[in-house]
C-alpha positions, 0 to 999 in steps of 0.5 A: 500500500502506497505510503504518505511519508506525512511524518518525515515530510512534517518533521523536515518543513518544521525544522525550515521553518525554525531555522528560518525564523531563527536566521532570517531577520530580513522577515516583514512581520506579517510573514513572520507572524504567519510562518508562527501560524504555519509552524505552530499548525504543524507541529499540533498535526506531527504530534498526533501523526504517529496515531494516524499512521496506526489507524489510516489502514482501517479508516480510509477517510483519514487516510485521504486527508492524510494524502490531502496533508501531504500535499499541503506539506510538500507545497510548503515546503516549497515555499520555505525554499523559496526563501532560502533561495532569496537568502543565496541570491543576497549572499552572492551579491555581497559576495561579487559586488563591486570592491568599493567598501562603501557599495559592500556597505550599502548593499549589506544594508539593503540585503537585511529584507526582502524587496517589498513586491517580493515580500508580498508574494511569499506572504500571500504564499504562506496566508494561502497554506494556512488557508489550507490547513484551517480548510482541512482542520475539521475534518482532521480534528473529527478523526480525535487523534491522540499523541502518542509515544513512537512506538509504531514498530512494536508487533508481535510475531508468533513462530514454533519449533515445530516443523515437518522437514519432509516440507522443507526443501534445499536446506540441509547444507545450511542445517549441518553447518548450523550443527556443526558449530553447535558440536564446537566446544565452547571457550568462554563463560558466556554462552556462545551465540550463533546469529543466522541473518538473512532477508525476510522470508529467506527461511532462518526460522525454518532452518532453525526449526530444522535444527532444533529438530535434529536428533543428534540436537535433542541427543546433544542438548538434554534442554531445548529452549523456543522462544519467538522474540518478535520486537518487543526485546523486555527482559520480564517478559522473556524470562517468563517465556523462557520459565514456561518453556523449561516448566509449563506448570510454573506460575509466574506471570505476577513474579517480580524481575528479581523473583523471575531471574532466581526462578530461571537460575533455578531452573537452569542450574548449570544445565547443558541447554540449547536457546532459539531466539527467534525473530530479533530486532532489539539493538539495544544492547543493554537489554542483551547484556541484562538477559546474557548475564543470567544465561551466562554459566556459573562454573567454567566455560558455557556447554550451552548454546544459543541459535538467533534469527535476526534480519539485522546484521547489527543485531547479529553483531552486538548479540555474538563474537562469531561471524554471522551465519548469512543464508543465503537464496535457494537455488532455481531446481530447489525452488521449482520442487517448491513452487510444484508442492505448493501449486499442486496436488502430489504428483498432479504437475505431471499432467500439465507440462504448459504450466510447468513452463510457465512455473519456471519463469514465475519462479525465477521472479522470486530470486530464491527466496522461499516465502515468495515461491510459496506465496506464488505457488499457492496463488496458483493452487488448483488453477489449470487455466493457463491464463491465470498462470500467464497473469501471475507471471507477468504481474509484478509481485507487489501488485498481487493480492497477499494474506498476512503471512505471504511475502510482502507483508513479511518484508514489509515488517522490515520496512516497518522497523525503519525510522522515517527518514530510511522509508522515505531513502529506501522508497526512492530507490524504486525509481532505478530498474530491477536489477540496476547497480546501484553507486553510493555517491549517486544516491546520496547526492539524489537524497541530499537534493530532496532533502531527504538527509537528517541534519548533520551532528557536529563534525559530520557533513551531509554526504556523512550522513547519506553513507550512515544511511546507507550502512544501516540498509546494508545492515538491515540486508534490504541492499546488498553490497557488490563492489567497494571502491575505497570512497564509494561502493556499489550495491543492489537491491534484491527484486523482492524489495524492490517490489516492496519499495515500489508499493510504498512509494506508489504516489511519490516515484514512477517509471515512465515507459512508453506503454505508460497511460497515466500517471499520478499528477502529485508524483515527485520523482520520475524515471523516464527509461525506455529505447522507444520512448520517442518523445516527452509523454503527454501525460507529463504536460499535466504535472507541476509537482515534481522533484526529481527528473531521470533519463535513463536507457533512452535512444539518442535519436529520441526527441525525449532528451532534447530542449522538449525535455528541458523546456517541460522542466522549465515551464511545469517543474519549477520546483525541480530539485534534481535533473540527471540526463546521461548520455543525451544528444544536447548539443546545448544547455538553453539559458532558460535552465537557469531558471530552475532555482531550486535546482540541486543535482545538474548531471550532464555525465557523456552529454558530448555535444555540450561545449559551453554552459549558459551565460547566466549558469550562476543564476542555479544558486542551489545547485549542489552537485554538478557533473559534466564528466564526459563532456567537450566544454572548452571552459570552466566559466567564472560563472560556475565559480559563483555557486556557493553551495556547490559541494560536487563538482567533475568536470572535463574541459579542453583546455590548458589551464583552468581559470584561477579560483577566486577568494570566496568562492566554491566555500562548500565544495566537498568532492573535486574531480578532473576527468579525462582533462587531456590538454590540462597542463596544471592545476588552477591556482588559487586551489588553497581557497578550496577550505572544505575540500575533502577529496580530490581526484585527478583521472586521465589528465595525461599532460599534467605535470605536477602538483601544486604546493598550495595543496598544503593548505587544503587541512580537510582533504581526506582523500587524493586519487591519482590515476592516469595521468602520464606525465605527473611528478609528485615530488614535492618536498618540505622546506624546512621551516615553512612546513615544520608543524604542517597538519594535513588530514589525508586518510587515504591515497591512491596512485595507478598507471602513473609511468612517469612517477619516481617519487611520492609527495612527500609533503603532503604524506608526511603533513598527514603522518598520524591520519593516513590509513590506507595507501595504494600504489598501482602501475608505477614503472619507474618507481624503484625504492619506496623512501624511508620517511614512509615509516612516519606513517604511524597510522597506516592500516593498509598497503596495497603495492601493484605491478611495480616491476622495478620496486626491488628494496623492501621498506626497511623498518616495516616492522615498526608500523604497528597498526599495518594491518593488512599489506597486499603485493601484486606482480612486483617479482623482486619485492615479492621475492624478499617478502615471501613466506617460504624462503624470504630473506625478509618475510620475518619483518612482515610475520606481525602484519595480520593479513597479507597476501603476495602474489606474482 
């Protein structure tokens, strides 16, 4: 069912709105008077919001005014940004007015309110809002909704030990895997923890069942212990499930905690036992120690064992010291036997091979996972008309009637447990095709431009807190992870979920093809990927609403990604927070683009026709990320310079030197990257006003030389890749007195397919000699020896040396980097020679590195 996301979007407008009432002191009263009205309006209805939630499945008119509100919210919103686009227009003139000291002056003054016909505009704006909601405030009010604590996650879950293995198919590796760890003494006075996680509906309360339920287990543990945990983790209430499991006749549901834990020592006494836990999803870990600590053997170490099931890698974590056992999808033969059981009748499938053809490819749609090949297969149970087959196969699995205990409504659970602001992340991720790769640094910008990101704690930044984010889905195994590129890392996400995310996020994403007849006109984020989509579908004309705008897999003769597209963009979505058209045939961005003020994510990655941006580009003072990797611009104007918020930035140009950045400007640019700069001789000067830059990446600049010295000053750059880039020399060493106390903040470095470069830059490395965790040096020829002050760096985690053939001389002293963990050497025959463990001369100076792989 479609979500609102009424709470997130609330809670994100009040916090505007604060801020701009706390900031903006060039407020008319009348505005601020009825900014107080909206804030205040709002916070009343979020108060009850989480009451709403709980009761809008079972009363529809509640959850149509609840759809009602969500507009209203999103266009407030858009309001408040307007003002905020005001404040980035005032900065910029302060910032780029004439040197005169007096004009800075007279301009400063005037910039302390809104011109008045503006200040009409936005207060006509805000009364309309508040209009809105008063409208709308009797029939909210009628629903008498209460405030109430967050606890809208708890929900109870029953499982049993019981299960009938003859029912259970493609198990039994996982099943003597479990065993085996079972039958490993333990070493601790703890009792050991065996944590399976998996994806809802993959199995893990079968597999322990199949467990629990094995002879040699019940011959090994003379106590067996069940208990479904579901989410309510309260330490009373399990040690009464877990007395009752052990001794159905004792009473004590009206024990104290104290009376409770005497009564379980008791019971337990030393016992060899074996303790399910089934279906947890606490992540507090005091709760765990609580109940640990009296499970936790009296004399020795634990004989006992306890097996968990968990969907969260963070629960697995902080329940257990051994590595998490990860189920995995059944294979395609195990769930074709599956789907069969549960589609027919005991050996009825012969006499249907047509819909045995037609089950192979239903089944392929449920990837492996158990509970949708189940739900799938009684779907079909006793259906023999090959029509309803051929449904069912070219349905989306989300679209199709479910019960309770079917797949969906089991992910959804795992949605469920998600704060807002992840429901709102993950629901999005349904605007990308089944099956896409997924980068991490993509989706982050996408949520920072919607606004999508909590506001950073002190010392983090925005991308910060889209990587937590993104940690926490992974934990949650609602994505998975395929590839990690040190600043950044792939992920996909299993169709299933997918699935889930497009039925939650019905009214916010859609994905236009050219079979698409309708669309909903509220919807704020769209996808328009489909080679034979020609042109720009009339049933967008009607939308004003949206945010987000993507092309994708669109062929290059098509209409779609010319100025039609753009000038859709301009004249309905003046609210546009995103753009991103890849490989378009544009041969020109239209000056009318610079319009879009709200405008956050700009990406123009391989549009090749484009050589020059619009005169007026500055006027996109939102903008945030820009790409144009990939492009032929012939220069960087001074324009782009002036976009203060600007926080990513790649480029290509066809020039020799980049203009020199100025005093003030680029103060948040976070991300620099040079792509493919192929005539770029030297960096820009002025790169030592880059204050906030934290990474920065050279890639395919074959004619650039050198660094420049003024790096030194860039103190929060964390990360420096350098690839490609032919000709470079980084030597650059320390003057002494100069750069004696220089603290820079490297924390990773990179070098690959440098063939000219014979020595590392020792300024920068050295200045970054307590930070610096991981270095990379790949495809340097020429590089011979690695220098002696490398031993400085005491932080140094990883190190990683790739097809460096002349590198002969072994770093003397390596045994001193202590917190060296892991030490990689690839295709260098002579280092790897001395460093090998059989017969190395030096392989003793290595033997406290754990991890370390050599090879030729």
């Amino acid at each position: 069912m479609a979500e609102t996301f009424l709470f997130g979007i609330a809670e994100r407008v009040v916090e505007k709105i604060v801020a701009l009432t706390v900031d903006e002191v060039f407020l008319a009263f009348t505005v601020q008077t009825d900014l107080k009205k909206l804030k205040d309006t709002m916070i009343s209805i979020k108060a009850v919001l989480l009451d709403a939630e709980r009761q809008q499945h079972q009363n529809e008119k509640l959850r149509l005014c609840m759809w009602k509100l969500r507009d209203i919210f999103y266009d407030a919103e858009d309001v408040i940004d307007d003002f905020k686009c005001e404040t980035l227009r005032k900065q910029d003139s302060i910032n780029h007015c004439n040197t005169n000291s007096s004009k800075v002056r007279f301009l400063a003054s005037c910039c302390n309110c809104l011109p008045l016909s503006l200040s009409l505009k936005m207060a006509h704006k805000i009364k309309a809002i508040n209009r809105r909601l008063g409208e709308l405030a009797t029939e909210w009010n009628s629903f008498d909704l209460r405030q109430c604590s967050d606890n809208r996650h708890v929900f109870r879950r029953e499982t049993i030990s019981f299960v009938d293995s003859s029912d259970v198919i493609g198990r039994d590796e996982d099943k003597e895997n479990i065993i085996n760890m079972l039958m490993k003494p333990s070493e601790q006075r703890s009792v050991p923890v065996i944590p399976i996680v998996g994806l809802g509906g993959l199995g893990k309360t079968t597999l322990a069942q199949l467990v629990y339920n094995d002879d040699r287990v019940t011959s090994l543990f003379p106590l067996k212990i069940w208990i479904c945990v579901s989410e309510e983790f309260d330490l009373s209430r399990l040690l009464k499930l877990i007395i009752h499991s052990i001794n159905k006749e004792e009473k004590c549901d009206d024990l104290t905690l104290e009376a409770l834990q005497s009564c379980l020592r008791s019971h337990l006494n030393d016992k060899k036992f074996l303790l399910v836990l089934d279906d947890v999803w606490n992540e507090n870990q005091a709760k765990w120690v609580e109940l640990r600590n009296l499970l936790r053997s009296t004399d020795g170490f634990s004989p006992s064992k306890i097996i968990v099931t968990t969907r969260s890698l963070k629960v697995a974590s902080l329940m257990s010291s051994i590595p998490s056992y990860i189920l995995k999808g059944l294979p395609l033969e195990d769930c074709l036997i599956l789907f069969t059981k549960w589609a027919f009748n005991d050996g009825d499938e012969t006499y249907y091979p047509n819909l045995i053809r037609i089950g192979e490819e239903i089944v392929k749609k449920c990837k492996g996972v158990p509970l949708a090949v189940r739900t799938l297969g009684s779907l079909l149970f006793q259906k023999t008309d090959e029509s309803d087959w051929i449904y069912i196969r070219e349905s989306e699995i989300w679209r199709l009637e479910q019960h309770e205990n079917d797949i969906l409504p089991v992910l959804k659970l795992s949605y469920n447990h998600l704060p807002s602001h992840l429901q709102r992340c993950l629901a999005f991720l349904s605007l990308y095709k089944k099956d896409q790769i997924y980068y991490s640094d993509q989706v982050i910008r996408l949520w920072m431009a919607n606004g999508f990101l909590e506001h950073p704690r002190q010392n983090q930044e925005w991308e910060d807190v889209g990587k937590r984010y993104l940690n926490e889905l992974l934990s949650r195994c609602l994505i998975q992870k395929e590839e990690d590129f040190c600043l950044n890392f792939t992920f996909k996400m299993h169709d299933l979920v997918h699935d889930l995310a497009l039925d939650v996020s019905q009214k916010e994403c859609k994905t236009v093809n050219s079979e698409t007849e309708m669309v909903d006109e509220n919807v704020r984020h769209l996808l328009l990927c489909d080679e034979k989509l020609v042109e720009v579908p009339r049933v967008l004309e009607e939308m004003k609403s949206v945010r987000t705008v993507i092309i994708q897999d669109v062929s290059r003769r098509s209409k779609i990604v010319d100025k039609s597209l753009i000038n859709l963009c301009v004249s309905n979505f003046k609210y546009l927070r995103a753009l991103e058209l890849r490989n378009s045939p544009l041969t020109a961005l239209p000056n009318s683009i610079c319009t879009l003020k709200h405008l956050r994510d700009l990406e123009l990655v391989q549009c090749k026709g484009i050589q020059e941006l619009p005169n007026s580009f500055d006027k996109l003072r939102s903008l945030q990320s820009l790409n144009l990797r990939g492009t032929r611009l012939k220069q960087l104007p001074e324009s782009v310079q002036r976009l203060i918020e600007l926080r990513h930035l790649e480029i290509t140009i066809k020039a020799e030197h980049l203009k020199e950045i100025q005093a003030g400007c680029w103060t948040s640019l976070q991300y620099l990257k040079l792509h493919r700069c192929f005539e770029l001789e030297c960096l820009p000067e002025g790169m030592q006003y880059l204050k906030s830059l934290r990474t920065l990446v050279l890639k395919g600049c074959s004619r650039l030389v050198s660094l420049r010295r003024s790096l030194k000053f860039l103190t929060k750059l964390e990360h420096l890749e350098i690839v490609c880039c032919d000709k470079i020399n980084l030597e650059m060493e320390p003057k002494e007195e100069e750069d004696r106390d220089l603290q820079l903040s490297l924390k990773t470095f990179e070098l690959y397919e440098l063939y000219a470069l014979r020595d590392l830059p020792q300024l920068l490395l050295q200045g970054s000699s307590s930070t610096l965790q991981q270095l990379r040096i790949s495809w340097c020829p020429e590089l011979s020896v690695l220098p002696a002050w490398l031993l400085n760096l005491t932080s140094l985690h990883k190190l990683e040396i790739e097809y460096c053939f002349n590198l002969s001389a072994p770093v003397e002293g390596i045994d001193r980097l202590t917190n060296l963990r892991e030490l990689a050497i690839h295709e260098c025959p002579q280092l790897s020679k001395r460093y090998r463990q059989n017969g190395g001369e030096d392989c003793h100076k290595i033997a406290q590195i754990q991890n370390v792989v050599i090879k030729d």
